[in-house]
C-alpha positions in Angstrom: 8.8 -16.2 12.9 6.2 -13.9 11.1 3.9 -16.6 10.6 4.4 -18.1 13.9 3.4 -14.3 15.2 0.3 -14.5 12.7 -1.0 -17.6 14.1 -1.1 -16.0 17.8 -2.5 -13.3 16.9 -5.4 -15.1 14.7 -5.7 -17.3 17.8 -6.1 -14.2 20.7 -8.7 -13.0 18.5 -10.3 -15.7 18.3 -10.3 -16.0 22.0 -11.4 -12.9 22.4 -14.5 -13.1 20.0 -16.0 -16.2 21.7 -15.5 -14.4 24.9 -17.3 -11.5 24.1 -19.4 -13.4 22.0 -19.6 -11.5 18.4 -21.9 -13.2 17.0 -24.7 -12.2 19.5 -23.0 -8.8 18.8 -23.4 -8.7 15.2 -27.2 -10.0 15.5 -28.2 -7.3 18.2 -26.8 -4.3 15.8 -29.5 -5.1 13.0 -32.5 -4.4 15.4 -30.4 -1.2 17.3 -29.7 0.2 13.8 -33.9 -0.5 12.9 -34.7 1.5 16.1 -32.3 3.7 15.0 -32.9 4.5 11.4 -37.0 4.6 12.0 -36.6 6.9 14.4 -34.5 9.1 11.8 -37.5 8.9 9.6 -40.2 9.1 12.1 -39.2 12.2 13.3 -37.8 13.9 10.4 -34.3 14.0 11.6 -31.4 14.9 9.0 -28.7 12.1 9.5 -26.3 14.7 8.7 -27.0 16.2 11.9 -26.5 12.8 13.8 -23.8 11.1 12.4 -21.4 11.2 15.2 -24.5 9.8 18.3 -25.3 7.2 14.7 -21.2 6.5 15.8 -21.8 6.7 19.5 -24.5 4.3 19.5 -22.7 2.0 17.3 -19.6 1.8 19.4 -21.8 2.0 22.7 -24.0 -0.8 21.4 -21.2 -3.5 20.8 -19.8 -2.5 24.1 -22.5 -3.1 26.7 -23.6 -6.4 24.7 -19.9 -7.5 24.6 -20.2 -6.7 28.3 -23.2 -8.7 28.9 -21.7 -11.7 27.0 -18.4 -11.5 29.2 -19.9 -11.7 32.3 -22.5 -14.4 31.4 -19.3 -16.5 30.4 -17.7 -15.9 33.2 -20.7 -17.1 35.7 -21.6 -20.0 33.2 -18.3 -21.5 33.1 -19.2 -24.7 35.6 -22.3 -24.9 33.0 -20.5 -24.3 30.3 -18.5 -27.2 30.6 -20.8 -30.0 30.6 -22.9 -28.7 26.9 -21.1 -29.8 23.9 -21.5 -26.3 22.1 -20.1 -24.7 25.5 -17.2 -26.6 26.8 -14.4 -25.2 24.6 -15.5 -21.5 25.4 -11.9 -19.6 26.4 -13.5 -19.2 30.1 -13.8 -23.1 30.3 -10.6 -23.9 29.0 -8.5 -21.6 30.6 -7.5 -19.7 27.4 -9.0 -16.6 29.3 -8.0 -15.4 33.0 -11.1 -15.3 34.9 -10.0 -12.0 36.6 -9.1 -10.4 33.1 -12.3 -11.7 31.4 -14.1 -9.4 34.6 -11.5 -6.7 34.1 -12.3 -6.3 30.3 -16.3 -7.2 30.8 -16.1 -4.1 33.2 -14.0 -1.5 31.1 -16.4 -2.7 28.0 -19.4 -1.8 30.3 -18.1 1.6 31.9 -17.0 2.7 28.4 -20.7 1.5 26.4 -22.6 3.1 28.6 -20.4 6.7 28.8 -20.5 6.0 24.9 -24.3 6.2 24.8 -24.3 8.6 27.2 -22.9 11.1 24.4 -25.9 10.3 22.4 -28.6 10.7 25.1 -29.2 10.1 28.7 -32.2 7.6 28.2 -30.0 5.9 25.4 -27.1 5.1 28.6 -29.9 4.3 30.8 -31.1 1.5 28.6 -28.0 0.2 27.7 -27.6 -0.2 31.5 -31.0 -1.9 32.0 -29.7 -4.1 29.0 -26.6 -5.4 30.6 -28.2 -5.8 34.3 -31.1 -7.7 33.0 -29.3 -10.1 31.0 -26.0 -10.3 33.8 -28.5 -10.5 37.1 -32.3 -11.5 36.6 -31.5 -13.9 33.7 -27.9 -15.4 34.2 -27.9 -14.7 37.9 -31.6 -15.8 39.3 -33.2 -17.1 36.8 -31.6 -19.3 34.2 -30.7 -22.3 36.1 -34.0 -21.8 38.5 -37.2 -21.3 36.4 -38.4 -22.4 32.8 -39.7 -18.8 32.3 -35.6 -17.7 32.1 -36.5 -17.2 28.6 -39.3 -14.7 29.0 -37.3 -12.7 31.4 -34.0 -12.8 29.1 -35.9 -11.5 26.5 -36.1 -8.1 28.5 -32.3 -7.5 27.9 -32.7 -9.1 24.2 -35.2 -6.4 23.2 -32.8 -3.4 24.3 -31.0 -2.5 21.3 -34.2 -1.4 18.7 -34.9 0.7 22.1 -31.2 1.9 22.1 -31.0 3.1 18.6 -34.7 5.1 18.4 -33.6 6.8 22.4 -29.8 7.8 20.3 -31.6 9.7 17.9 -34.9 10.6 19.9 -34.4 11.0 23.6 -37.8 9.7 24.0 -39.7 6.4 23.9 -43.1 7.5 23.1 -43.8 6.2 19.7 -46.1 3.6 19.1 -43.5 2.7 16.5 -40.8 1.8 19.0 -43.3 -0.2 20.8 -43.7 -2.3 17.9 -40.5 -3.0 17.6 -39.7 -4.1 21.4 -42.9 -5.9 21.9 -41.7 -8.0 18.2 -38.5 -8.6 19.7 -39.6 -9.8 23.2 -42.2 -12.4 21.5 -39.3 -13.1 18.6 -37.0 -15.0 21.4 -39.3 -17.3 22.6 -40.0 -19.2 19.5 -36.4 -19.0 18.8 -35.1 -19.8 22.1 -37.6 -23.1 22.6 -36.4 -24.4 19.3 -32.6 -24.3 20.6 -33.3 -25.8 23.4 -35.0 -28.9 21.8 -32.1 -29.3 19.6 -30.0 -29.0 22.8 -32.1 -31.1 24.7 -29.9 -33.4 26.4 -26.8 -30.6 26.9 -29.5 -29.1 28.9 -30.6 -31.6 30.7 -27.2 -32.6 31.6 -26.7 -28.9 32.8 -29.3 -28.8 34.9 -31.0 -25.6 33.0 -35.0 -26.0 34.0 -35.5 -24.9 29.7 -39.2 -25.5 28.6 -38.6 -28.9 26.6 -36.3 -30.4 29.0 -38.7 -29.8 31.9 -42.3 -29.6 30.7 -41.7 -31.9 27.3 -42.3 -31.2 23.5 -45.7 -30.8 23.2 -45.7 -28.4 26.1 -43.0 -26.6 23.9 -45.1 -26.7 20.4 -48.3 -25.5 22.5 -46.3 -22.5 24.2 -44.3 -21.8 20.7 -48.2 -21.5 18.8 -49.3 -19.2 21.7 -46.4 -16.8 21.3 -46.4 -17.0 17.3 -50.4 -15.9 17.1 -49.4 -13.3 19.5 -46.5 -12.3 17.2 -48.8 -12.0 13.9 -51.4 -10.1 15.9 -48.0 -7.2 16.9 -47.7 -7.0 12.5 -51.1 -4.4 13.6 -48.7 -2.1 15.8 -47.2 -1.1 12.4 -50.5 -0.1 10.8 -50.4 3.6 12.0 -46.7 4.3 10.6 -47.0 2.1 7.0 -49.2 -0.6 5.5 -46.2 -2.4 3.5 -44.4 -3.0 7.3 -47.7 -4.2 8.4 -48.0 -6.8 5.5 -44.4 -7.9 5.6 -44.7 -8.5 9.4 -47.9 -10.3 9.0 -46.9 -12.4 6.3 -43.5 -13.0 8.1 -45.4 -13.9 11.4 -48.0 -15.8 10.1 -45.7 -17.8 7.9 -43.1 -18.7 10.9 -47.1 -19.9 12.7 -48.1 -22.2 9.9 -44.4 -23.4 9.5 -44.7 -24.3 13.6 -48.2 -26.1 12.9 -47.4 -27.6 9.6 -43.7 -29.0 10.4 -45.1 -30.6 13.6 -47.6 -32.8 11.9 -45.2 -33.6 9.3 -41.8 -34.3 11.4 -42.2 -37.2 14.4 -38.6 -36.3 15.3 -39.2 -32.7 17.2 -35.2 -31.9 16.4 -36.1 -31.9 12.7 -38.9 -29.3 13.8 -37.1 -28.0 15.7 -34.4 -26.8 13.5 -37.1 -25.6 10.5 -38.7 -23.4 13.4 -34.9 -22.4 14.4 -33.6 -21.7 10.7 -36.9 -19.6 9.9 -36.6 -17.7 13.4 -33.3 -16.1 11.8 -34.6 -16.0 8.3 -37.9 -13.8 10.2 -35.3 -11.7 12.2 -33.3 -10.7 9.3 -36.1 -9.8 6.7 -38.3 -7.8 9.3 -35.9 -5.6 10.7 -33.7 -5.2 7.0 -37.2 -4.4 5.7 -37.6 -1.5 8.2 -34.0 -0.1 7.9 -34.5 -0.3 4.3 -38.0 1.3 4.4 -36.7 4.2 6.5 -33.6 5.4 4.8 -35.8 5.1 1.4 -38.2 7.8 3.1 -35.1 9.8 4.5 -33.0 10.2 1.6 -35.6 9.8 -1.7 -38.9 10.3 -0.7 -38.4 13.4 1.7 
């Protein structure tokens, strides 16, 4: 009886995590906490004075993304279940009441942004823009309609750094914050192209106007090189605050460039491409933004 109880509840949670989608989650809090921890530094803020809107934003964060994730899942659902990676989602299969998945997308909302709010007005605000961008211009008008869905998702992706510096900072006037935003708009399209080749046909299938399933591959490896010299030309943004983020940007951007150009020529099968240029997109997200939370709590709490 006790494992039989065990197994039901390992399987609701499992339910519930695809639903809200934690991985997405668990991605978006690395950027909000590099917002977050560089605007600690920036500004000369003692975390001790901030711990609970560092709690706020935290809780708020997850929230309003778990939110955004609900409600795409919910709309998706006729899409969903015609891609391989989407059909067994809980809001395909039935696992999930429709009306509850809106229910708990809604509370989650209400509740993220209020949770923000206690950090600062302009912190709710964004979290709000967050969600609607990614719920109504992306899922709602644009994903299924345009092959620039990706450029205008990558409004709502670029929230969280924005969330974390406005938590601790009220204000978005840094050059700093810029730099992060403008690295995480450019950041998704690389990434986002090379799913979509590797998803080719589930796309297709689906009906979702993506760059490679409409305009081709080379289209897609053109558009990819644009974005990526635009991407190593944003390391610069970080030139007024530090020279070490500068050169770990640049190197990281200019290395995911040559990686596009190089693993082109060498792999005639795009997927294999493809998945380098997808693999290194994580690899860039993770270093970049660890190397900036890192960099910032080493000036809060030694060099200060």
């Amino acid at each position: 009886m006790e494992k039989t109880l065990k197994v039901e509840k390992q399987k609701r949670s499992a339910i519930l995590s695809q639903t809200v989608k934690t991985g997405i989650i668990k991605s978006n809090l690395v950027p909000m906490f590099a917002g977050l921890t560089l605007a600690l530094y920036t500004y000369d803020i003692d975390p001790g004075t901030k711990l609970l809107d560092v709690l706020f934003a935290l809780i708020g964060t997850i929230l309003v993304i778990g939110a955004a994730g609900t409600f795409n899942n919910v709309y998706d659902r006729d899409i969903d279940a015609i891609m391989e990676r989407t059909k067994n989602r809980p809001t395909v299969t039935g696992e999930i009441d429709t009306k509850f998945a809106i229910t708990l997308a809604s509370i989650m909302a209400m509740l993220g942004i209020v949770a923000l709010a206690f950090t600062t007005p302009l912190a709710a605000l964004l979290g709000f823009l967050g969600l609607f961008f990614y719920v109504v211009p992306y899922t709602m008008l644009t994903k299924r309609r345009t092959i620039y869905n990706t450029e205008v998702g990558s409004i709502s992706g670029a929230m969280p750094p924005l969330i974390g510096w406005a938590a601790m900072t009220g204000t978005l006037t840094h050059p700093a914050i810029a730099a992060l935003f403008i690295i995480q708009v450019i950041w998704q399209m690389p990434h986002f192209y090379a799913i979509a080749i590797r998803r080719h046909d589930e796309y297709k299938a689906a009906r979702i106007p993506m760059l490679p399933v409409v305009k081709g591959v080379k289209r897609t490896y053109t558009q990819t090189n644009i974005y990526l010299v635009l991407l190593s030309l944003t390391s610069f943004l970080f030139l007024p605050l530090s020279l070490g983020l500068t050169l770990v940007a640049l190197l990281m951007n200019v290395g995911w460039l040559v990686l596009s150009i190089y693993g082109y020529k060498k792999n005639k099968d795009s997927e294999k491409w493809a998945k380098l240029l997808f693999i290194y997109s994580l690899i860039h997200m993770t270093i970049l933004f660890s190397t900036v939370i890192v960099y910032s709590l080493v000036g809060i709490f030694i060099l200060n």
